[in-house]
N, C-alpha and C positions, 0 to 999 in steps of 0.2 A: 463366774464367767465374765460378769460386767466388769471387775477388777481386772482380770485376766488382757482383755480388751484395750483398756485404757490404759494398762502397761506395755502392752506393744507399742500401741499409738504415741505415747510418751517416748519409747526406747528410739522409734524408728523417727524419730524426731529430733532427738537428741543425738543420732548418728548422721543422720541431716546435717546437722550444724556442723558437726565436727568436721564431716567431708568437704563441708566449704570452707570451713576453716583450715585444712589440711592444704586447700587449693592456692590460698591466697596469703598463709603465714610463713614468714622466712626463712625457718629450720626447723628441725623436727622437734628443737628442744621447744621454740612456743607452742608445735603441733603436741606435743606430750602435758604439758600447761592447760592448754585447751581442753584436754581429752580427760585431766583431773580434776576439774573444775564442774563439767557438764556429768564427770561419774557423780559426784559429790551432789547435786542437783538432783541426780536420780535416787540418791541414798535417802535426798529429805522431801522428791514427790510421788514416785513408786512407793505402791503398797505391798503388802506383803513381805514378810522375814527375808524367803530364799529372794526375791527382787533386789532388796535391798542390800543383801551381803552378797549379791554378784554386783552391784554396781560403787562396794564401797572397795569388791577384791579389782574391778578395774580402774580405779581410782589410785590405788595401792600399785598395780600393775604400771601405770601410767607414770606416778611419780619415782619407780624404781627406774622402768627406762633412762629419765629425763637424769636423775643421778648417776646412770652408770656411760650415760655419752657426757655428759659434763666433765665427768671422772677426766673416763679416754683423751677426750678434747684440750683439757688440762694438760695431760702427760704428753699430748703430740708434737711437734715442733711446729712453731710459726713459719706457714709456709712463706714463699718467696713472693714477692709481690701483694701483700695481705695491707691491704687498702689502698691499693692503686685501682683506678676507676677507669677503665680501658672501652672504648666505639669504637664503631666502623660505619661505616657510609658506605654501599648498605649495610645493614645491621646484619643477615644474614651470610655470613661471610666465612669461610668461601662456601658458596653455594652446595647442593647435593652432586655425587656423582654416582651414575649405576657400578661403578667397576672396584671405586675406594673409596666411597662413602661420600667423600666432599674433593671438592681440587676447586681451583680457580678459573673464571671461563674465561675462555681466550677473547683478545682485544676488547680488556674491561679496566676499569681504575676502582680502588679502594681509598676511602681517605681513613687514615686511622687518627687516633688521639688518646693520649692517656695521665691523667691527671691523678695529681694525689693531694687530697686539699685543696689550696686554693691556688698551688701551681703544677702547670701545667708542664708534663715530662716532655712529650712530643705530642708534635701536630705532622705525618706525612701523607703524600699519594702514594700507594703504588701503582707501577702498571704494568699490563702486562701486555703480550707480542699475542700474534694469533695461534702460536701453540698452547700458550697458557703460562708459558714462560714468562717470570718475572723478568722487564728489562732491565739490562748491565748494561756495559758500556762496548761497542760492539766493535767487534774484530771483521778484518779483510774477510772476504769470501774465498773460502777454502783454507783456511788459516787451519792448525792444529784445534780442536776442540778438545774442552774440559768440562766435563758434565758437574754440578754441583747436584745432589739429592739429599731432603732430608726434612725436618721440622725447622722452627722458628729462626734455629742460631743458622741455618744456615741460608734461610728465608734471608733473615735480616730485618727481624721484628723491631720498628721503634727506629731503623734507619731508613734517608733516602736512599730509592735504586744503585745510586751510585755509589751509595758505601757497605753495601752486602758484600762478602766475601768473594763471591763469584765479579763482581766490580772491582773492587781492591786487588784480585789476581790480575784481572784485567793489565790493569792499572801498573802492577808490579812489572807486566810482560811487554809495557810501552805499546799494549794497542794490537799488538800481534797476533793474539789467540782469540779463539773465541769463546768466552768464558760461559755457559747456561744457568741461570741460575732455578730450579726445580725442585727449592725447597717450595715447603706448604707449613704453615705455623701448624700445630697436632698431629702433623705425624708421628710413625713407628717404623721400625726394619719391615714389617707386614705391610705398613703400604707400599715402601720400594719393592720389594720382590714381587707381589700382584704388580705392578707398574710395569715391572720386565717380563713376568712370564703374560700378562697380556695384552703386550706388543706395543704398550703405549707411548713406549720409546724405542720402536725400529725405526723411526725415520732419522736416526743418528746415525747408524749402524755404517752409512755407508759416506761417513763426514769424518773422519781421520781423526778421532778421540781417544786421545792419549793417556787418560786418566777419569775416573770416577771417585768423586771426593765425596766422603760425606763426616757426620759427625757425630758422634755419644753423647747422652747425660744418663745418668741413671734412671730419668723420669720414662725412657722406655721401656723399662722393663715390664710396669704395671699397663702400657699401650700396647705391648704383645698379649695382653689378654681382656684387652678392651678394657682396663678399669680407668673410667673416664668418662663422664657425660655426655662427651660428643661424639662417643669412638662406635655408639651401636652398630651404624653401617658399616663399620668399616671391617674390611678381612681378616677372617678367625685362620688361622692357622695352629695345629695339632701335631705335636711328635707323638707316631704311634713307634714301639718298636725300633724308633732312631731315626724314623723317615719322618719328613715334614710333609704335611696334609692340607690343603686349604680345605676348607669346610662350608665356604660362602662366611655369613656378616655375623657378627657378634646377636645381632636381635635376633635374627634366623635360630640360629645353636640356643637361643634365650625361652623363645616364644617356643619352640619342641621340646624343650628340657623345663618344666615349669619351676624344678626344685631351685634349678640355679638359676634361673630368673629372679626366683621370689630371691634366694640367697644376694644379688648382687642387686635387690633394688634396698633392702634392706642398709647393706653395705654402704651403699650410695644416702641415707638419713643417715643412719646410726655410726657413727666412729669406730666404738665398740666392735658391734658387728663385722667392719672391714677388718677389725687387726683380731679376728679369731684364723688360728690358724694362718696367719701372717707369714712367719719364717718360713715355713714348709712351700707356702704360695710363693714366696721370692726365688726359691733357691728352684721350684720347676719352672718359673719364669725365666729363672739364668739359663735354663737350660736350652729352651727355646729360645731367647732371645739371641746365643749363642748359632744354634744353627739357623736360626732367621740369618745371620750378617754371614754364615759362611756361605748359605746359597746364597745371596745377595753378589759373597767374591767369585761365583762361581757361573753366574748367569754375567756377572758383567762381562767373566774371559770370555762368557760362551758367543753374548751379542757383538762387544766391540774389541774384543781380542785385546784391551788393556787392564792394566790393574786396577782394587778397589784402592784406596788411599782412605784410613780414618781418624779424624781428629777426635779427641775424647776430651772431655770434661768430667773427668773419672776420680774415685780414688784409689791411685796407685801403693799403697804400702798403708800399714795402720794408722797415720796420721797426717793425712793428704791436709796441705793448708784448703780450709773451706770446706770441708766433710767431717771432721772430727770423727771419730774412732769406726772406722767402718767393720761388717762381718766377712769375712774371710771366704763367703762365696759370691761379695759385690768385686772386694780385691780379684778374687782367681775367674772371672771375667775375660781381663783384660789379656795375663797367662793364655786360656785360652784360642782366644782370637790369635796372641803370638804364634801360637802352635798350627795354626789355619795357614799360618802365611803371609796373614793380611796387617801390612804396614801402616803401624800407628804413629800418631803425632800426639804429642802430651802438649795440651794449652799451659798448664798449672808450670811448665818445665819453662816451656818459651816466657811467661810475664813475669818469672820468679823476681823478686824486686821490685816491683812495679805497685803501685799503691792501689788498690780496687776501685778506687771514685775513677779511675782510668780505665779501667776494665770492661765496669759494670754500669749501663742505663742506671741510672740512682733509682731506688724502690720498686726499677722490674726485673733486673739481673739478668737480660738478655745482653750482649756481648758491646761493647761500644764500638765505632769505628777504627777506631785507634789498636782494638783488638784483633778487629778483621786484619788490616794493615800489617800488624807483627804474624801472623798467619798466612797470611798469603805472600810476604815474604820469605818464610821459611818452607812454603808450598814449595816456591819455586825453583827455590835451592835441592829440596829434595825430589825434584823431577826434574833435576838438569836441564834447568832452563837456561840459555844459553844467556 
């Protein structure tokens, strides 16, 4: 019994450590390090046979983990911005919202900055107006309006106000329109469509906009189903039966569902764990992400009686420059969306030629000004701007 004792005391001691350790080490791989180390410890001061060879099987357990995300981690591609070292002022940014998780508060400034090494990529403000709208460069009162929605590319991550896309249209139209710009860096199609169906842009409704622009990468497809560490709050949307369902927040559907809770924090350490059942996740993701953007065409006729307009940073055919060999339900996508109606613009088509240090922020791959520029001049072309 006294053995007995003094091996809990020892156990729960040792899970002790581990759980601060867990708190305050980097990735899960030093957390699996940790967690072999402290089994091993229990192997040579727990008594007892069964004590011992349950703490040398979590030992064993520990170090398979830590091999099998190393594996994974090996075989994943180096993501895009991988040691670019990015702030904000405030650090919380953009703030929480009840309706889309986060949005930007009206009549606020951000400073951002983003370093790689010992040089510095950008240093900008943003700001925004008191609807929350980033400012652009502003048009007459009563001018045609053009709504811009979307995440970072059409934010305008890593540029000043005036070089966002919704500014460069501006710009393109000599001052004449009034350009919005309503991206938010993290967005998805799930947050524009909660955006429109709960009203948080009727107060355009009745402003003579002529167009809704927004933009593609592939990286929404995994934001349609919240995978993303910042995406908990933000709106779950479900095809049942073909119909689109909101459901409330990602945490919400998380915190009542414990299995796929526990599945997606998993997901979120382990590598491994995220690409089980991968393909099959993508291709219901295409599914949804697909009717995400045609309600999106469909709420814009409904509120402002204009078209959606969407620019993609997609790959269009098996061998898109900048994607290298894609699967054939990323490609049939875009197919899709044709078949909806909704008016694409291919980036990849417009800079064809064009060297990418021209394209691309160096080491974050958000868009340069120069790219906005050939964009919003081909916007304008293609909404007969006179």
């Amino acid at each position: 019994m006294t053995d007995t004792r003094r091996n809990l005391w020892l156990a729960s001691g040792l899970l002790a450590v581990l759980a601060i350790g867990v708190s305050v080490l980097p990735s899960a791989l030093w957390a699996c390090g940790l967690a072999a180390l402290l089994a091993l410890a229990g192997v040579v001061l727990l008594r007892g046979n069964r004590w011992r060879a349950g703490a040398l099987l979590m030992s064993a357990l520990a170090v398979s983990l830590a091999l099998l995300d190393a594996v994974a981690g090996f075989l994943s591609p180096v993501p895009m911005g991988h040691g670019l070292v990015k702030a904000t002022d405030p650090k919380w940014w953009p703030p929480p919202d009840p309706v889309l998780g986060f949005r930007p508060r009206p009549n606020s400034e951000v400073v951002a900055t983003a370093a790689f090494g010992a040089d510095q990529i950008y240093r900008h403000t943003y700001h925004f107006d008191d609807t929350a709208a980033r400012v652009t460069l502003a048009g007459p009162a009563g001018a045609d309006t053009y709504l811009f929605l979307g995440d970072s590319f059409i934010f305008g991550q890593g540029l000043p106000d005036d070089q966002s896309l919704a500014s460069q249209f501006a710009k393109a139209n000599d001052l004449k329109v009034r350009a919005i710009n309503l991206g938010v860096p993290g967005y998805g199609p799930n947050h524009l469509v909660r955006a429109l169906e709960a009203g948080l842009l009727d107060r355009y409704a009745g402003q003579h906009v002529k167009a809704v622009v927004s933009w593609i990468i592939p990286a929404h497809l995994a934001r349609v189903t919240g995978d993303g560490s910042w995406l908990g709050s933000s709106p779950r949307y479900v095809l049942e039966d073909g119909t689109l369902r909101h459901t409330g927040s990602f945490n919400e559907y998380r915190w009542t569902h414990p299995l796929a809770g526990l599945k997606y924090l998993l997901g979120e350490q382990f590598v491994f764990v995220d690409a089980i059942g991968m393909r099959q996740k993508q291709e219901a993701q295409a599914d949804l992400f697909v009717a995400l953007m045609t309600r999106l065409q469909t709420l814009v006729r409904e509120k402002f009686n204009a078209p959606l307009v969407v620019i993609y940073s997609w790959p269009d055919n098996l061998q898109t420059r900048g994607y290298g060999p894609a699967p054939q339900f990323l490609i049939s996508v875009l197919d899709r969306l044709r078949e909806a109606g909704i008016p694409l613009l291919s980036v990849d088509n417009l800079t064809a030629g064009v060297h990418v240090s021209r394209l691309l922020i160096p080491h974050d791959g958000h868009p340069t000004a120069f790219t906005h520029e050939l964009i919003a001049e081909e916007l304008k072309r293609r909404l007969n701007r006179p």
